[in-house]
C-alpha positions in Angstrom: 124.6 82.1 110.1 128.0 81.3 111.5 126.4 80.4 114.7 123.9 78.5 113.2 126.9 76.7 112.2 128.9 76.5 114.9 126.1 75.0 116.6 125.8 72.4 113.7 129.7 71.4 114.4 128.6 71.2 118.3 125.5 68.4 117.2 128.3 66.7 115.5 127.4 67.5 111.9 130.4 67.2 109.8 131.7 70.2 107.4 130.8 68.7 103.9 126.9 68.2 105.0 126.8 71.9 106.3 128.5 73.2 102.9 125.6 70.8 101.2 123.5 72.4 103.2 124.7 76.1 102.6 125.1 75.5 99.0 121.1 75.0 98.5 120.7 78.9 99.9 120.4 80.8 96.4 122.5 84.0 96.2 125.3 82.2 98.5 128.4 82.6 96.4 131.1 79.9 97.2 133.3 82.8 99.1 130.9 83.6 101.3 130.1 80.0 102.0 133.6 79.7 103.1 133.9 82.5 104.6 131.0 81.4 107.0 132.2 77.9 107.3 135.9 79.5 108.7 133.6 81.8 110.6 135.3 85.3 109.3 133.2 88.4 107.9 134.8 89.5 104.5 133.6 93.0 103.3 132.3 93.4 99.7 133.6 96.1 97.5 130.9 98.1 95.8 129.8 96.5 92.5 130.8 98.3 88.6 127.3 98.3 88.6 126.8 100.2 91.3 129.7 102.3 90.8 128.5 102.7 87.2 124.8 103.8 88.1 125.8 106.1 90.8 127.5 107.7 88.3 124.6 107.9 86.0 122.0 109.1 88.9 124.9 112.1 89.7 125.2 113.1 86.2 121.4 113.2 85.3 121.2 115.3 88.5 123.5 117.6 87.4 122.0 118.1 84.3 118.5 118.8 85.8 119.7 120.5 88.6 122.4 123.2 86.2 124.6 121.9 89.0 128.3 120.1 89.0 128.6 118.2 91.7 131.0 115.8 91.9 130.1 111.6 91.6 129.5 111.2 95.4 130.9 107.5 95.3 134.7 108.6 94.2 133.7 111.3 97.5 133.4 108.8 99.7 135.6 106.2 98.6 138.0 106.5 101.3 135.5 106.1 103.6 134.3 103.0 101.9 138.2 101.5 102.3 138.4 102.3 105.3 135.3 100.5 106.4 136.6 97.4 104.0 140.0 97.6 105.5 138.9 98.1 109.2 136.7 95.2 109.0 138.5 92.6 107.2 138.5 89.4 108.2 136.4 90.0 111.5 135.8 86.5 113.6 132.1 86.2 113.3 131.3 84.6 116.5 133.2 86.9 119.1 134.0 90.2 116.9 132.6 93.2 116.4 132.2 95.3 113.1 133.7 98.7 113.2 132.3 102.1 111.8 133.2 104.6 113.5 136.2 106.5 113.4 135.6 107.7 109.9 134.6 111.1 110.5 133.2 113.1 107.7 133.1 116.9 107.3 131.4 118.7 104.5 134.0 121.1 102.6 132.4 124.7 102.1 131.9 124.3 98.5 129.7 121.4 98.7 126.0 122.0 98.1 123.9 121.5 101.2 120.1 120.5 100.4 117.6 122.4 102.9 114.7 119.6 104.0 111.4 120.8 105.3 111.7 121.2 108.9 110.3 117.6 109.7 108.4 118.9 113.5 105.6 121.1 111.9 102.3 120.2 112.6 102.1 119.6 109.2 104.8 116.6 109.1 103.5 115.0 112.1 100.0 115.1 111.7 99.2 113.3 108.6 95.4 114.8 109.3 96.4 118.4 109.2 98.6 117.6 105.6 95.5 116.1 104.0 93.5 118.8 105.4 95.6 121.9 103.2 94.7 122.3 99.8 98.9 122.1 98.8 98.9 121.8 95.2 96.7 125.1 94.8 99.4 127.2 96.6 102.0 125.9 94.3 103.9 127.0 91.2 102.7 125.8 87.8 106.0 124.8 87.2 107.0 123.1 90.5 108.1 120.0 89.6 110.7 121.4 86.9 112.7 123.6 89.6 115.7 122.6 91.3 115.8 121.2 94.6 117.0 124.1 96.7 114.1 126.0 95.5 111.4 123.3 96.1 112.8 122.5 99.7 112.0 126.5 100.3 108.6 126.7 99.1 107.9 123.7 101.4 109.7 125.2 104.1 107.7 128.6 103.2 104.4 126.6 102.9 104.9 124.6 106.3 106.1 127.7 108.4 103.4 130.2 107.4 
């Protein structure tokens, strides 16, 4: 977008009819509109809502789960101001946004979720997934066990 205008200002369009024009665009807020027009990136902090229903999410999870992990937003929240911080103000027309240098390591008393192994035969060929029979081989009551435990009776089912 902040080429688009740049190459307005270069046909000679002045800055009030490109705002016009930029103020049409629903979901625009007047920051970001000016932000564009000066032709710098400004990172958005995560919303309460978000915030809020990542809270939720975590804590229903918990409670299903009989686990306690912590909110993973307040986890990564130095990551997130980092990002914010690193990226401030970025020229939009000859910078670059930056993400790495934030290296993350899992502590040793953070959960780790097992996936299926994602190269069985089973996972790449949709044919040979339709072709098992895979609610007959499972527990009655499946759906209601935590997620470690699922992840292994896929794994099991896949690898056998």
């Amino acid at each position: 977008m902040a080429k688009d205008v740049d190459a307005m200002r270069e046909l000679g369009m002045p800055d009030y009819k490109i705002k016009k024009e930029l103020k049409k665009r629903k979901g625009l807020s007047s920051k970001v509109i000016s932000d564009v027009m000066l032709g710098v990136y400004t990172p958005k902090r995560p919303t309460n809502f978000f915030i809020q229903r990542t809270g939720e999410i975590n804590r229903d999870l918990n409670r299903k789960e009989g686990n306690a992990v912590p909110n993973p937003y307040f986890k990564a929240l130095p990551v997130i101001n980092g990002i914010i911080n690193k990226n401030r103000r970025v020229d939009l027309l000859e910078g670059s946004l930056g993400m790495s240098d934030f290296n993350y390591e899992r502590t040793k008393q953070e959960p780790r979720i097992t996936t299926p192994n994602l190269t069985s035969a089973a996972s790449v060929n949709p044919a040979v997934v339709q072709s098992q029979n895979v609610s007959s081989t499972l527990p009655a009551n499946f759906a209601s066990l935590p997620t470690a435990e699922r992840s292994k009776i896929i794994e099991e089912f896949f690898t056998t």
